[in-house]
C-alpha positions in Angstrom: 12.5 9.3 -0.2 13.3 7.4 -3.6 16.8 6.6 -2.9 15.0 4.0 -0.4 13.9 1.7 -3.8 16.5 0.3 -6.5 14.3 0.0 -9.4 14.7 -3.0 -11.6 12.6 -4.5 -14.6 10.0 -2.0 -14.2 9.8 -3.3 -10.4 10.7 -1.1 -7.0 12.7 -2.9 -4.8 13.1 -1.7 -0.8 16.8 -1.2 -0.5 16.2 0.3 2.9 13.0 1.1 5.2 14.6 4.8 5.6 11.2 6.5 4.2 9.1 4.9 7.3 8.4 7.6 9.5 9.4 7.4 13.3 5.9 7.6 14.2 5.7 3.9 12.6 5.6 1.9 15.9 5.7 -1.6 14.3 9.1 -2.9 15.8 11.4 -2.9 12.8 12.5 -6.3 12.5 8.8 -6.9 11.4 8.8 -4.0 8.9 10.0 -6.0 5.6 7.7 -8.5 6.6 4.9 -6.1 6.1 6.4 -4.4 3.0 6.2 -7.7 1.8 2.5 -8.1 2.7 1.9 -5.3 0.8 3.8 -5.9 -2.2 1.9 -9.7 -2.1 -1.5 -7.8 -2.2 -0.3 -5.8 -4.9 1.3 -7.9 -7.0 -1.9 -10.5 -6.7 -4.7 -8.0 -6.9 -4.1 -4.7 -8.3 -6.0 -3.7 -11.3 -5.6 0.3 -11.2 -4.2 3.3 -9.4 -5.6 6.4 -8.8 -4.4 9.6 -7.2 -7.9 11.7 -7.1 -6.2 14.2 -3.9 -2.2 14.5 -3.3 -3.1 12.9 0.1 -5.7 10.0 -1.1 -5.0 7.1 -3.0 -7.2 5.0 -4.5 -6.0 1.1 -5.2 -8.6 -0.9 -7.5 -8.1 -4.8 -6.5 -9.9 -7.6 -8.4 -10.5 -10.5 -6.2 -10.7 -13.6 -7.6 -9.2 -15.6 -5.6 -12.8 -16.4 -3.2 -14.2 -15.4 -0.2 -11.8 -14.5 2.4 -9.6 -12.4 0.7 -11.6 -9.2 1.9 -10.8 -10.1 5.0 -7.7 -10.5 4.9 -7.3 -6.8 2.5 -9.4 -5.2 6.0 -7.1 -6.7 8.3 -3.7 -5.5 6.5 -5.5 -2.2 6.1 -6.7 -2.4 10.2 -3.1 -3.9 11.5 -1.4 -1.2 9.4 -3.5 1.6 10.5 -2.6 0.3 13.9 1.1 1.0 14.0 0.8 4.0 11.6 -2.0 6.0 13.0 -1.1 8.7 10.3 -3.1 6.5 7.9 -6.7 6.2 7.4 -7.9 3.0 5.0 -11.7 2.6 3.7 -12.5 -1.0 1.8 -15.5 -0.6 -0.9 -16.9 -2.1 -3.3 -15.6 -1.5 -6.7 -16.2 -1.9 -10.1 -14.9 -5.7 -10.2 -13.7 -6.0 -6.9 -13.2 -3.8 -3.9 -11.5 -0.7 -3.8 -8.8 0.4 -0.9 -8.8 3.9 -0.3 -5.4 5.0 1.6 -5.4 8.5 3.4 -2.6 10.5 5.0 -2.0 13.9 6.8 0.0 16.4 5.0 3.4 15.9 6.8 3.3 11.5 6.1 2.2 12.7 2.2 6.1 11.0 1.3 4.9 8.0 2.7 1.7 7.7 0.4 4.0 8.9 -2.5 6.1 5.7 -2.0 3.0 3.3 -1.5 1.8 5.2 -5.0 5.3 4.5 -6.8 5.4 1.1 -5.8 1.8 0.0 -6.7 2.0 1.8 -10.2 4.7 -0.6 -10.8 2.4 -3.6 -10.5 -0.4 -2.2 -12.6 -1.0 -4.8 -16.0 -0.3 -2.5 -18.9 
């Protein structure tokens, strides 16, 4: 699974969209673009990671940017879950913004571990 990233400056690049499981139906010449969707809403909004069950993940995200941006974290979270039914997503509120709360089965649990990697990349130290 991590052979998939080069890793430079502290920062997970995707050398190749190998880990995405075949049960993915999001036609792959759109599958960077949404990598990169997710790597914007990380690199923009993340304020914490935290693993509370080896198949939840909890992302903190600070939203300052106005109204909207909730919106536009739920419909990420509902076009993902869309194409990768293996995930579940749940927006609440947080303690200074919202909090995205990414579920899997046990057999796409190397998916969340990559989404994990890559976001505790972006967290300010």
């Amino acid at each position: 699974m991590f052979n998939a990233y080069a890793i430079l400056g502290g920062r997970i690049f995707v050398r190749d969209l190998a880990w995405v499981p075949q049960s993915c139906t999001l036609p792959t010449e759109e599958r960077p673009l949404r990598v990169a969707e997710w790597d914007s809403l990380i690199a923009k909004w993340l304020t914490g990671v935290a693993r509370p069950q080896t198949l939840r993940l909890e992302l903190e995200l600070e939203l300052e940017d106005g109204p909207g941006v909730t919106d536009q974290i739920r419909d990420l979270a509902e076009r993902e879950g869309g194409c990768c039914s293996f995930f579940t997503f749940a927006v609440a509120p947080g303690e200074n913004g919202i909090r995205l709360d990414i579920s899997v089965d046990h057999v796409h649990e190397p998916v969340l571990d990559a989404l994990a990697v890559r976001a505790a990349t972006q967290v300010p130290r």
